[in-house]
PDB file of N, CA, C and O in Angstrom:
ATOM      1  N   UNK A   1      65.804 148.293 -93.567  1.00  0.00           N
ATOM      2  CA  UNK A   1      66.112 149.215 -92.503  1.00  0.00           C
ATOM      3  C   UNK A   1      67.492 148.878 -91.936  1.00  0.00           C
ATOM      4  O   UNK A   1      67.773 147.679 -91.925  1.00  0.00           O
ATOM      5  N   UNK A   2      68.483 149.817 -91.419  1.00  0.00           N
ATOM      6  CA  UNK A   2      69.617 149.759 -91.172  1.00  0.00           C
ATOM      7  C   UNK A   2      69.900 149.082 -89.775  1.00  0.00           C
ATOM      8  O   UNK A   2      69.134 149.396 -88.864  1.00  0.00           O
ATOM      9  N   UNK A   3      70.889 148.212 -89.511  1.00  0.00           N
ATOM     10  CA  UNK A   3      70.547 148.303 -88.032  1.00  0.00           C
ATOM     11  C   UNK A   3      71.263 149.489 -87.071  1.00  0.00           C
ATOM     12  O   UNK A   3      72.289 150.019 -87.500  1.00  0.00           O
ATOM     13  N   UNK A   4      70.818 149.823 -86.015  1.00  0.00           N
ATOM     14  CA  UNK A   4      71.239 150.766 -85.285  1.00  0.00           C
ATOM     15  C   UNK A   4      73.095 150.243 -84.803  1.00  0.00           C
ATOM     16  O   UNK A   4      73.398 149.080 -84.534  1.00  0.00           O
ATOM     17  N   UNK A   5      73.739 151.007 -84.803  1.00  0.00           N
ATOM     18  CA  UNK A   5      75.016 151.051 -84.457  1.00  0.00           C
ATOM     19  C   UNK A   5      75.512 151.315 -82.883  1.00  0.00           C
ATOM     20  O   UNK A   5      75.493 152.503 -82.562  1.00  0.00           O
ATOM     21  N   UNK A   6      75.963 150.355 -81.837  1.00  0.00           N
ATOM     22  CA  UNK A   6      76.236 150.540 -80.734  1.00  0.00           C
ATOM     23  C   UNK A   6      77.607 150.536 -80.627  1.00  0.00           C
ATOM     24  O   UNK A   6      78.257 150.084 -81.570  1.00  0.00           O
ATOM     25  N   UNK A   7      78.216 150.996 -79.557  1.00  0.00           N
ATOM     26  CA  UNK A   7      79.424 151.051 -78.710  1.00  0.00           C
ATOM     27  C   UNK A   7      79.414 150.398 -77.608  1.00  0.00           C
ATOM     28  O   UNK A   7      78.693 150.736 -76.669  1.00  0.00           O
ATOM     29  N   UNK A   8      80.129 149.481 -77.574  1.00  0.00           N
ATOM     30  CA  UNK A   8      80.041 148.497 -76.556  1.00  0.00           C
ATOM     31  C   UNK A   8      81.229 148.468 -75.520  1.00  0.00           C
ATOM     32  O   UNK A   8      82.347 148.651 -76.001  1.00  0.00           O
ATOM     33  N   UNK A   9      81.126 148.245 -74.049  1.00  0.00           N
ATOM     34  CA  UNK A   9      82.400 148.313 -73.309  1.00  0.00           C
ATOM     35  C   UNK A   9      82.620 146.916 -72.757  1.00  0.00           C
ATOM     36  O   UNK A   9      81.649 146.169 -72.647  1.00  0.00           O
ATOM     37  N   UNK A  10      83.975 146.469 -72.364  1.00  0.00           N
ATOM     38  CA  UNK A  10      84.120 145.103 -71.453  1.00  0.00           C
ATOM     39  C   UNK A  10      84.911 145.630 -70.509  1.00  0.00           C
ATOM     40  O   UNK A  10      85.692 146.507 -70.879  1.00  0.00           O
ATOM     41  N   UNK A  11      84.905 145.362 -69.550  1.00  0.00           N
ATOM     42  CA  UNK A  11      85.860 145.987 -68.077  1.00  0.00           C
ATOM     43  C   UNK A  11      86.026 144.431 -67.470  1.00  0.00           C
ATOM     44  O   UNK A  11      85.157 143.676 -67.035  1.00  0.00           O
ATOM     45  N   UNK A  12      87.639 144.217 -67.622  1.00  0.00           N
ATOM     46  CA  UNK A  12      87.946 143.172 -67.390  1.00  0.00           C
ATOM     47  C   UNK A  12      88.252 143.414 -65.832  1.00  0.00           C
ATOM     48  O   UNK A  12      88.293 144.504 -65.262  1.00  0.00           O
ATOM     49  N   UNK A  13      88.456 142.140 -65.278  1.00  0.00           N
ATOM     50  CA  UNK A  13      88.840 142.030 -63.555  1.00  0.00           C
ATOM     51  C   UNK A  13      90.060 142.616 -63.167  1.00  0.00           C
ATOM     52  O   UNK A  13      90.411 142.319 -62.025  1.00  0.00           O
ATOM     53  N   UNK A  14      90.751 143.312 -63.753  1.00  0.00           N
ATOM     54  CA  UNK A  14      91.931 144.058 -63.536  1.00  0.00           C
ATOM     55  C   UNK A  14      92.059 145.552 -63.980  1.00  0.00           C
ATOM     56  O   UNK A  14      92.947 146.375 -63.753  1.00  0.00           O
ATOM     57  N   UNK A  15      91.059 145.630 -64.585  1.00  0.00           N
ATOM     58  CA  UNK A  15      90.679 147.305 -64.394  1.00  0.00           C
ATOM     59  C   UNK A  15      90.474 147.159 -65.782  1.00  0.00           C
ATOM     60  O   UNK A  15      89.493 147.894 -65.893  1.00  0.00           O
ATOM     61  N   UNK A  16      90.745 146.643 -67.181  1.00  0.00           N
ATOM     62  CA  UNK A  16      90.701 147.360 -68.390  1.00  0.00           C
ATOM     63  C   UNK A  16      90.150 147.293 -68.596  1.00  0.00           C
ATOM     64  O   UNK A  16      89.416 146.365 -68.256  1.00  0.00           O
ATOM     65  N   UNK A  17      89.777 148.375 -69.561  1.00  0.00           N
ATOM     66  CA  UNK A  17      88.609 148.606 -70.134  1.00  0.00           C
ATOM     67  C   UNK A  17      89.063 148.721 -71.966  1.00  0.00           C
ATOM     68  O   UNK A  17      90.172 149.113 -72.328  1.00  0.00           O
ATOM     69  N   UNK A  18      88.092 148.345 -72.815  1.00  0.00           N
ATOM     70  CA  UNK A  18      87.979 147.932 -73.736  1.00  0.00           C
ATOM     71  C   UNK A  18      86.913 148.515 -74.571  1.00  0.00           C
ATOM     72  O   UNK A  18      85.907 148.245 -73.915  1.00  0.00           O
ATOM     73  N   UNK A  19      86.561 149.093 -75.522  1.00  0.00           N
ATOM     74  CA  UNK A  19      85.807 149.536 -76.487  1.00  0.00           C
ATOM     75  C   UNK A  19      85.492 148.917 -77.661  1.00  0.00           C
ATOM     76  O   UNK A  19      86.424 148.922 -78.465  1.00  0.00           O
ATOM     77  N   UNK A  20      84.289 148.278 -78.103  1.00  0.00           N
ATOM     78  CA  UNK A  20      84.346 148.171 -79.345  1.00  0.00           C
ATOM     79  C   UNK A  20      83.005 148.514 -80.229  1.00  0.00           C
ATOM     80  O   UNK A  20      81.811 148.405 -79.948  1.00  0.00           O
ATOM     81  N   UNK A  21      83.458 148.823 -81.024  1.00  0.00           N
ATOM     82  CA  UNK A  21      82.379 149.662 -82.147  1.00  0.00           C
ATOM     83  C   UNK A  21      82.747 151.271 -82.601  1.00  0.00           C
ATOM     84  O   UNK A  21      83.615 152.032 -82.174  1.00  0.00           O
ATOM     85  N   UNK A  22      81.978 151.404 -83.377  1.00  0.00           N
ATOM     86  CA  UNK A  22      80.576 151.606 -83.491  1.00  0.00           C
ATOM     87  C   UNK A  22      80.359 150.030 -84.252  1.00  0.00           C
ATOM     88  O   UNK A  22      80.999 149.497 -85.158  1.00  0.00           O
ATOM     89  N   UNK A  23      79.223 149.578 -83.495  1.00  0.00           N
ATOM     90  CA  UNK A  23      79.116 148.030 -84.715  1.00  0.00           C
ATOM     91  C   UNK A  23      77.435 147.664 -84.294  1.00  0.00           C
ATOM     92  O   UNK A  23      76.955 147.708 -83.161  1.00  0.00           O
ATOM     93  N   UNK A  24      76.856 147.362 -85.346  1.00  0.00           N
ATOM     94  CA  UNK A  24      75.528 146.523 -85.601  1.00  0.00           C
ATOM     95  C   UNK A  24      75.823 144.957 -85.545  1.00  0.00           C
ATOM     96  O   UNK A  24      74.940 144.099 -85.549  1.00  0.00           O
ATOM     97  N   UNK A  25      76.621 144.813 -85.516  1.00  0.00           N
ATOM     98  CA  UNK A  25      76.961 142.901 -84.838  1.00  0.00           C
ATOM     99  C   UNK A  25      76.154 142.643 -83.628  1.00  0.00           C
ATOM    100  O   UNK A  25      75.818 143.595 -82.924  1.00  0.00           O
ATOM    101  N   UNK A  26      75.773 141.290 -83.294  1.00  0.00           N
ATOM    102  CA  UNK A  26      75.111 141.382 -81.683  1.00  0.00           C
ATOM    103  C   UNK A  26      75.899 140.444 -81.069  1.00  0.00           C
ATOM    104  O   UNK A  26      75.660 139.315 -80.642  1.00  0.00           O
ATOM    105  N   UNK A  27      77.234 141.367 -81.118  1.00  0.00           N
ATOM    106  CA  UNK A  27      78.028 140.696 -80.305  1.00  0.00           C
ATOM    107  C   UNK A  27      77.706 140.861 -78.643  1.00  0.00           C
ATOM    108  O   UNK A  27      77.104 141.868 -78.271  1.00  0.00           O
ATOM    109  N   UNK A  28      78.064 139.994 -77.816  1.00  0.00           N
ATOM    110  CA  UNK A  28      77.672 139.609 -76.213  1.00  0.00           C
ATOM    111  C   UNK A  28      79.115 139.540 -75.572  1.00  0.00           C
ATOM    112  O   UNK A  28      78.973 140.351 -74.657  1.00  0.00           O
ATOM    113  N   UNK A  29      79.884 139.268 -75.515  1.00  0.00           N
ATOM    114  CA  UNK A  29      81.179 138.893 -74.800  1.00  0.00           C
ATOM    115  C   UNK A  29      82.337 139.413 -75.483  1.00  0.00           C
ATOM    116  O   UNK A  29      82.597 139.519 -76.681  1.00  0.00           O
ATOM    117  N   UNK A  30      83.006 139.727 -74.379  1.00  0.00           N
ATOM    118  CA  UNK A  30      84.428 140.126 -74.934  1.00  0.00           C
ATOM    119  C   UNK A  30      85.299 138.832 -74.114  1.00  0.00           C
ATOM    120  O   UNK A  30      85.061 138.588 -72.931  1.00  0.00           O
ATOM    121  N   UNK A  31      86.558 137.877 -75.086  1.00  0.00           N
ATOM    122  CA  UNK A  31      87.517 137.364 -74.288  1.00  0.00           C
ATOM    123  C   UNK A  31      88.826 137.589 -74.566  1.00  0.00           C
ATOM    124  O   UNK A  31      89.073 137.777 -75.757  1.00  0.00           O
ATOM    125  N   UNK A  32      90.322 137.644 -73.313  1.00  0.00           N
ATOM    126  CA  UNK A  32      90.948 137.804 -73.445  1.00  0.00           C
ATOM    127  C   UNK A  32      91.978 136.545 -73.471  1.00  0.00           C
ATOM    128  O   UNK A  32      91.420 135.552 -73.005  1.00  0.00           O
ATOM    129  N   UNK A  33      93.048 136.342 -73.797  1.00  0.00           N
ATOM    130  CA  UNK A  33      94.148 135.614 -73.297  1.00  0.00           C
ATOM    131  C   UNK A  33      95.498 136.089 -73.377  1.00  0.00           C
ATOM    132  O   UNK A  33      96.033 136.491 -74.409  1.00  0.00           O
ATOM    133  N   UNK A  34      96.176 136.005 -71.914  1.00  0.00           N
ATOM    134  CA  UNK A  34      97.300 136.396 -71.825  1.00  0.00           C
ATOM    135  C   UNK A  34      98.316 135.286 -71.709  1.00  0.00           C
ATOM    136  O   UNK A  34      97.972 134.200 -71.242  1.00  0.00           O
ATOM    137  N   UNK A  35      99.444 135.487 -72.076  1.00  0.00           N
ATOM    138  CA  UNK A  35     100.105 134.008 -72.703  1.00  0.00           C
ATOM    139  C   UNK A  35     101.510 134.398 -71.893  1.00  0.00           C
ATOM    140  O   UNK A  35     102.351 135.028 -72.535  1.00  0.00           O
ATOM    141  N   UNK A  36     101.792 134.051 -70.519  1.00  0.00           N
ATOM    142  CA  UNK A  36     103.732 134.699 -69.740  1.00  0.00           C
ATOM    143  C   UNK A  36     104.338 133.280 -70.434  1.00  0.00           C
ATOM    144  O   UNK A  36     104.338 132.058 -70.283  1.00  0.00           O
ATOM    145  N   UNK A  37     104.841 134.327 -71.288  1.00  0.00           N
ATOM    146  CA  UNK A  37     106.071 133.575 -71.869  1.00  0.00           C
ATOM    147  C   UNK A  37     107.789 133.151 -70.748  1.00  0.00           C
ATOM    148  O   UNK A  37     108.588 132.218 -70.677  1.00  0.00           O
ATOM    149  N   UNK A  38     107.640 134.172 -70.244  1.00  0.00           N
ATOM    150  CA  UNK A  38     109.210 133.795 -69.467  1.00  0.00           C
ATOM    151  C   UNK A  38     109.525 134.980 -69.543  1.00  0.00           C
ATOM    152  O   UNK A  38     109.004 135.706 -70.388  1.00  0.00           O
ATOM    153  N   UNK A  39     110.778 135.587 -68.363  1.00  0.00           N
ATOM    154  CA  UNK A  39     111.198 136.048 -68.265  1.00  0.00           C
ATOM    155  C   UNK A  39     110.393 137.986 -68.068  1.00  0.00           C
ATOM    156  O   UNK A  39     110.774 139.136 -68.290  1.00  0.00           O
ATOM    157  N   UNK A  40     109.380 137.428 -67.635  1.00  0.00           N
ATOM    158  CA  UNK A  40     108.601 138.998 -67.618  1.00  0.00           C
ATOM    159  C   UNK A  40     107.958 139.144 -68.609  1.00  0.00           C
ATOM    160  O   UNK A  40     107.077 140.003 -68.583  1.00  0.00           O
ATOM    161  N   UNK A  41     108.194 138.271 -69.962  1.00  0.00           N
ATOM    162  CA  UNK A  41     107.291 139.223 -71.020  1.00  0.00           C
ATOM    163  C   UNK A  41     105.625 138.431 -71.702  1.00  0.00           C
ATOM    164  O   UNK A  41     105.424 137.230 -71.878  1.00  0.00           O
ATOM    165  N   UNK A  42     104.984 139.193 -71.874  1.00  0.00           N
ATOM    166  CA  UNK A  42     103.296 138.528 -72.181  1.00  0.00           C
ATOM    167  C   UNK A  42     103.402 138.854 -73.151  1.00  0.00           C
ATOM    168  O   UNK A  42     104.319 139.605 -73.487  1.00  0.00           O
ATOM    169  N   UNK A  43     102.241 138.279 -74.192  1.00  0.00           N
ATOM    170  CA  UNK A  43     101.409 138.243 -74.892  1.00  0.00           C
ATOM    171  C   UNK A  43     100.056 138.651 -75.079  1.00  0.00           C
ATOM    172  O   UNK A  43      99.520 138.200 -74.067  1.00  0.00           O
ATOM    173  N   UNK A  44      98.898 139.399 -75.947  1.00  0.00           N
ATOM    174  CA  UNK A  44      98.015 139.100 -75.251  1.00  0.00           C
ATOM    175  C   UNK A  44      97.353 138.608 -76.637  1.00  0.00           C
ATOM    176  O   UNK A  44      97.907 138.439 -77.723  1.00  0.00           O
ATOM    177  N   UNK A  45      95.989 138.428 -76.274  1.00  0.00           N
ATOM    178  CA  UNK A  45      95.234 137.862 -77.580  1.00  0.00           C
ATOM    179  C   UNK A  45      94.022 138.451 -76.984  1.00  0.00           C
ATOM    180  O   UNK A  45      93.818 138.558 -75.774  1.00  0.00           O
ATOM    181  N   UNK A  46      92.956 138.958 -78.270  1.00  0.00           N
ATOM    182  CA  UNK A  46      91.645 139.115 -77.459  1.00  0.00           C
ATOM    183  C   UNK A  46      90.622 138.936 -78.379  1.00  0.00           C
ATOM    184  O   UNK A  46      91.126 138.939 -79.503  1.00  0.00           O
ATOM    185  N   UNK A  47      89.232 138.757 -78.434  1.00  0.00           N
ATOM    186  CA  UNK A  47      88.313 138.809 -79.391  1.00  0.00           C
ATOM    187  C   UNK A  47      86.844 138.918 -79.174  1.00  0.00           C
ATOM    188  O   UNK A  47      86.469 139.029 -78.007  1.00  0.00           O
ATOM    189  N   UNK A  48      85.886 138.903 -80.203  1.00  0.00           N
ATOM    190  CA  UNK A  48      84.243 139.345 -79.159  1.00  0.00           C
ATOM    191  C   UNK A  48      83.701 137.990 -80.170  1.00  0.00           C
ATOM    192  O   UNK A  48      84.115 137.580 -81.254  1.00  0.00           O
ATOM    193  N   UNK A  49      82.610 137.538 -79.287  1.00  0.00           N
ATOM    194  CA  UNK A  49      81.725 136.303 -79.685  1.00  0.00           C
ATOM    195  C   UNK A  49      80.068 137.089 -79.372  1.00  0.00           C
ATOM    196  O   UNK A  49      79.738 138.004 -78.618  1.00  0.00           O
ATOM    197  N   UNK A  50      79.343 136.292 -80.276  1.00  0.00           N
ATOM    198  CA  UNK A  50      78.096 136.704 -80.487  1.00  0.00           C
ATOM    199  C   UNK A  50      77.281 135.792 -79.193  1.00  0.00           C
ATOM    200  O   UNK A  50      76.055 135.892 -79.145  1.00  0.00           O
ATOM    201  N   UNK A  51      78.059 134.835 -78.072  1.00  0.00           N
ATOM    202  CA  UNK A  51      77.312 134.306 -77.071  1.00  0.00           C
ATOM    203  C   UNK A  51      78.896 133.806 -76.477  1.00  0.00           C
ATOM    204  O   UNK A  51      80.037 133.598 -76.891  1.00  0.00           O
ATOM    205  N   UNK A  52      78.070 133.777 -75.189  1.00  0.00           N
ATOM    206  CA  UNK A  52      78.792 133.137 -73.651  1.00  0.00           C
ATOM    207  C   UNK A  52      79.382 131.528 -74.440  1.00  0.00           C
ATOM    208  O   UNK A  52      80.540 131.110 -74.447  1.00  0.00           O
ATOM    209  N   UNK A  53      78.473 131.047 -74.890  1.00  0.00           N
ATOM    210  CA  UNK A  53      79.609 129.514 -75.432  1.00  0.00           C
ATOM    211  C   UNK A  53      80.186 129.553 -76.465  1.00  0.00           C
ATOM    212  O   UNK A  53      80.587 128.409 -76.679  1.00  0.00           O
ATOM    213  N   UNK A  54      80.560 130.394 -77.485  1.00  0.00           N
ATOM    214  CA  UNK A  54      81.440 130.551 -78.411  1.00  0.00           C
ATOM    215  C   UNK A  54      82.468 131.261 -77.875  1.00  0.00           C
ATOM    216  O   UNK A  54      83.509 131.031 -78.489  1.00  0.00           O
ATOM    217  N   UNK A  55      82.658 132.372 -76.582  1.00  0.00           N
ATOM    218  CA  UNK A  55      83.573 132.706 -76.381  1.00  0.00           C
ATOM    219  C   UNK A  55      84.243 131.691 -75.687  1.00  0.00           C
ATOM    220  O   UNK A  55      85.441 131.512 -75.911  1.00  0.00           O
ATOM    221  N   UNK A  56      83.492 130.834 -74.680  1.00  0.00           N
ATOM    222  CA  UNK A  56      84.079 129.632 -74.130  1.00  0.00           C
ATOM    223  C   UNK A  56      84.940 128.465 -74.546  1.00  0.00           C
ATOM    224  O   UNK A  56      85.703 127.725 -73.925  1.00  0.00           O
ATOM    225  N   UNK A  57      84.529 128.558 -75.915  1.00  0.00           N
ATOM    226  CA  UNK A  57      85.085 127.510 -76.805  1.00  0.00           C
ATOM    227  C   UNK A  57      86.506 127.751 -77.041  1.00  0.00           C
ATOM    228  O   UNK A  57      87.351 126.924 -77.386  1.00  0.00           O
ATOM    229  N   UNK A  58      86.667 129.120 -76.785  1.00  0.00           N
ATOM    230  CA  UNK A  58      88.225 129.253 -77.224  1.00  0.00           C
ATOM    231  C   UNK A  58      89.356 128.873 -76.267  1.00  0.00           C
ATOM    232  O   UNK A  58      90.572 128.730 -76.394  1.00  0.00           O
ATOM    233  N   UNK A  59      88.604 128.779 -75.399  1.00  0.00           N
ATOM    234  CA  UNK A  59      89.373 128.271 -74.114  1.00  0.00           C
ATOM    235  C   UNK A  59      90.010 126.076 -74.223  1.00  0.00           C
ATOM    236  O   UNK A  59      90.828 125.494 -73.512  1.00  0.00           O
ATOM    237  N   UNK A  60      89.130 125.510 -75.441  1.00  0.00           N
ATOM    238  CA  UNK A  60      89.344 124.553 -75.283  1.00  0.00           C
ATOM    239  C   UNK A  60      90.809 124.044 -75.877  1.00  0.00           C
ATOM    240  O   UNK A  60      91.421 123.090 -75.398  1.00  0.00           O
ATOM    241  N   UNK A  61      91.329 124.946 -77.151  1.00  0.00           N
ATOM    242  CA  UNK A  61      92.376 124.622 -77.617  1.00  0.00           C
ATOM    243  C   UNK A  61      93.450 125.564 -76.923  1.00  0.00           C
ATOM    244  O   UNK A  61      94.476 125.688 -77.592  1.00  0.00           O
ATOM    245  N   UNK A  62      93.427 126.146 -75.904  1.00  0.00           N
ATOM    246  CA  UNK A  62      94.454 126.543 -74.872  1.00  0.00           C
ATOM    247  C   UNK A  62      95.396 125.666 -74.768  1.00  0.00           C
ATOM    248  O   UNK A  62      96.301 125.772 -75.596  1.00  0.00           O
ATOM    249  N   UNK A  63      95.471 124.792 -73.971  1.00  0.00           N
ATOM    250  CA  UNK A  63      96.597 123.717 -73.402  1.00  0.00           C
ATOM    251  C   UNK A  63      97.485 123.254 -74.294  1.00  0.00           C
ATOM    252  O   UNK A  63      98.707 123.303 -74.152  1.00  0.00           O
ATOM    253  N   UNK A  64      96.863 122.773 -75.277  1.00  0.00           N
ATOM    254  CA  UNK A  64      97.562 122.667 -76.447  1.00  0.00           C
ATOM    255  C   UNK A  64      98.199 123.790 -77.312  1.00  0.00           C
ATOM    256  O   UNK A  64      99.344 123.629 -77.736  1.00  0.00           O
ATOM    257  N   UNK A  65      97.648 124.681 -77.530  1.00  0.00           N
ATOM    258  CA  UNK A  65      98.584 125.971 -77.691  1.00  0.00           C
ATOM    259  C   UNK A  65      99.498 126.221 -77.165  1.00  0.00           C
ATOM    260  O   UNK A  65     100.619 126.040 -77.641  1.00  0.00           O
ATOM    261  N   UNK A  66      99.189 126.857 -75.690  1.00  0.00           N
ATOM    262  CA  UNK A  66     100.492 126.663 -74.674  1.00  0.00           C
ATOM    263  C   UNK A  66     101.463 126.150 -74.666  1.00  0.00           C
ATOM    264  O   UNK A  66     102.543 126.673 -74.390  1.00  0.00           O
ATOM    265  N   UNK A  67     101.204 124.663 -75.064  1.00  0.00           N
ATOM    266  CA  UNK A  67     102.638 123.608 -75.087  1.00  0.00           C
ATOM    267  C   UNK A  67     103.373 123.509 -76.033  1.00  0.00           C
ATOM    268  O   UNK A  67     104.562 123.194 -76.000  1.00  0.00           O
ATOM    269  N   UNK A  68     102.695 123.783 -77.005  1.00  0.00           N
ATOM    270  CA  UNK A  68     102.739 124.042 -78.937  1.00  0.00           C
ATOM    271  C   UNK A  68     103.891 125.042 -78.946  1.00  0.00           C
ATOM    272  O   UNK A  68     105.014 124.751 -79.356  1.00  0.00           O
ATOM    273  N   UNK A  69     103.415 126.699 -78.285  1.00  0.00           N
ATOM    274  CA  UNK A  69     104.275 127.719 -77.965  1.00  0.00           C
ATOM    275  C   UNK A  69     105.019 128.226 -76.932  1.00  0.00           C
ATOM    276  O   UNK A  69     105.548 129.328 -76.795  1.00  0.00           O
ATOM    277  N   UNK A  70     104.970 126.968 -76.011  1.00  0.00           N
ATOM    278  CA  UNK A  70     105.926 127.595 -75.056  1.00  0.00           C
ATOM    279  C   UNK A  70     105.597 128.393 -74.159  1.00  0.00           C
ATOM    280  O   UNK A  70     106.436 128.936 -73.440  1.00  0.00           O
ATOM    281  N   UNK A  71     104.496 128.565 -74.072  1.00  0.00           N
ATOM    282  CA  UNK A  71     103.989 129.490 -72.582  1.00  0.00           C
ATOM    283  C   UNK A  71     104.167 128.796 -71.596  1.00  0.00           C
ATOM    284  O   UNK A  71     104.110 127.566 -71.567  1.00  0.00           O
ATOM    285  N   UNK A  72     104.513 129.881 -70.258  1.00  0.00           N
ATOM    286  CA  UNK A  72     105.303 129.513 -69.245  1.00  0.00           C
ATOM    287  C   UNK A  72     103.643 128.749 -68.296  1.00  0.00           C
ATOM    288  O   UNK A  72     103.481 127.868 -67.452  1.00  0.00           O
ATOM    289  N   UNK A  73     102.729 129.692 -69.044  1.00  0.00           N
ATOM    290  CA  UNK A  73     101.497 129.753 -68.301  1.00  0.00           C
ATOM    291  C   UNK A  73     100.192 130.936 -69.201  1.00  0.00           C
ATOM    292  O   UNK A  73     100.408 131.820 -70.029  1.00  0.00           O
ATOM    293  N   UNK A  74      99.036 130.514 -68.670  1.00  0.00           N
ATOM    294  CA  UNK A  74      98.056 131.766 -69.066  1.00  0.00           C
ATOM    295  C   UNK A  74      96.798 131.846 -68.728  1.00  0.00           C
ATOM    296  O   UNK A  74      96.073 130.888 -68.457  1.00  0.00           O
ATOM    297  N   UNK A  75      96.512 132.936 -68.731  1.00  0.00           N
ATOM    298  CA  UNK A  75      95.206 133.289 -68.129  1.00  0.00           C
ATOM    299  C   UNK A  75      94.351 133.645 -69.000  1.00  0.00           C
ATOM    300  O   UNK A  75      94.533 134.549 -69.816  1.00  0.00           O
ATOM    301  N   UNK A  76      93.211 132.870 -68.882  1.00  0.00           N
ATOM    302  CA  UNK A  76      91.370 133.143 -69.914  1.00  0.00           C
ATOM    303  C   UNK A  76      90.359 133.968 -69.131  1.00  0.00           C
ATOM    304  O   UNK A  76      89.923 133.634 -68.030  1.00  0.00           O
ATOM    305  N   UNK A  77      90.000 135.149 -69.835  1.00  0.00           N
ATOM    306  CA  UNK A  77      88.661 136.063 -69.235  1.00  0.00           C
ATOM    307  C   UNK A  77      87.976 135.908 -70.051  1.00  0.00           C
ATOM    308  O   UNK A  77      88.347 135.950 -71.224  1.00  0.00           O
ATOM    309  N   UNK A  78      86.763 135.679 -69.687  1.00  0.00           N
ATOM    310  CA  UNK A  78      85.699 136.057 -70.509  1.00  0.00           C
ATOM    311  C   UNK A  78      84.856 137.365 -69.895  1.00  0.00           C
ATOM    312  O   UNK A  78      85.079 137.643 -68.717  1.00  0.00           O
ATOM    313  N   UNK A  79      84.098 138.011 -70.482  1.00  0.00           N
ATOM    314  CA  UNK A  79      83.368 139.569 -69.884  1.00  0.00           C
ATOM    315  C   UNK A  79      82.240 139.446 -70.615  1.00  0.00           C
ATOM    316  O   UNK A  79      82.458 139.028 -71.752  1.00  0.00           O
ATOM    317  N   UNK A  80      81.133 139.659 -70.363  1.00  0.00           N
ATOM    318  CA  UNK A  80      80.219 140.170 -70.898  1.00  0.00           C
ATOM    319  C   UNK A  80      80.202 141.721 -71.318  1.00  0.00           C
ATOM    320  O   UNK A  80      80.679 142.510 -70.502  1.00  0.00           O
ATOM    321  N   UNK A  81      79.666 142.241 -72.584  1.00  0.00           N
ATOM    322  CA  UNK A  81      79.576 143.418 -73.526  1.00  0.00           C
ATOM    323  C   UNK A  81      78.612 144.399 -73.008  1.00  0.00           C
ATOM    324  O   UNK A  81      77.428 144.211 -73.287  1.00  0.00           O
ATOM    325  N   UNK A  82      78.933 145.403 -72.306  1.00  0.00           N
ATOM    326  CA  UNK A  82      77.897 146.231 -72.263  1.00  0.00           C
ATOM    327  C   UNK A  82      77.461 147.487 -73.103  1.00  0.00           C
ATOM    328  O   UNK A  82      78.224 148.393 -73.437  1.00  0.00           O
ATOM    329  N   UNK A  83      76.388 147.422 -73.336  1.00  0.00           N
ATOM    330  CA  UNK A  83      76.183 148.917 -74.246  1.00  0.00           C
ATOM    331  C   UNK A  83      76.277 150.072 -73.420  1.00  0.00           C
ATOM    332  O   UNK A  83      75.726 150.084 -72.320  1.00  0.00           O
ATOM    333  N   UNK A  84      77.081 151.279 -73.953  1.00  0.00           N
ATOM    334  CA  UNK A  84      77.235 152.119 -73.518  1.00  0.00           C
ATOM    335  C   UNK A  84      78.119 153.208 -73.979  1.00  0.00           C
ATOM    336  O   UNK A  84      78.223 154.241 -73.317  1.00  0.00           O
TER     337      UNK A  84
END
């Protein structure tokens, strides 16, 4: 049997909103990272995890990224996935 196909939304703390699917994954979380490089300009990065501690995890090799590339600074969201 197939699995059923959802559309999922994340509405981050700054208003965006985000779509993903149509998908049979049981994905749970959407996370973002925004990377201010200098001088006004960002980066962003984003991705969906199938639970709250795999999206968390991505947050651990941050700092080291950052310093790796030169970010001035950055900010980690995580959101939970809603169907809809």
């Amino acid at each position: 049997m197939a699995k059923r196909k959802r559309l999922l939304t994340a509405t981050m703390a700054d208003g965006y909103v985000k779509t993903i699917g149509p998908t049979s994954l049981p994905l749970t979380h959407y996370w973002r990272i925004v990377a201010h490089l200098g001088g006004g300009r960002t980066e962003v990065f984003w991705g969906h995890a199938k639970s709250l501690r795999e999206a968390n995890s991505k947050r651990v090799p941050l700092a080291d990224a950052a310093k790796a590339r030169g970010w001035e600074r950055f900010d980690f969201e995580v959101v939970e996935l809603v169907e809809g």
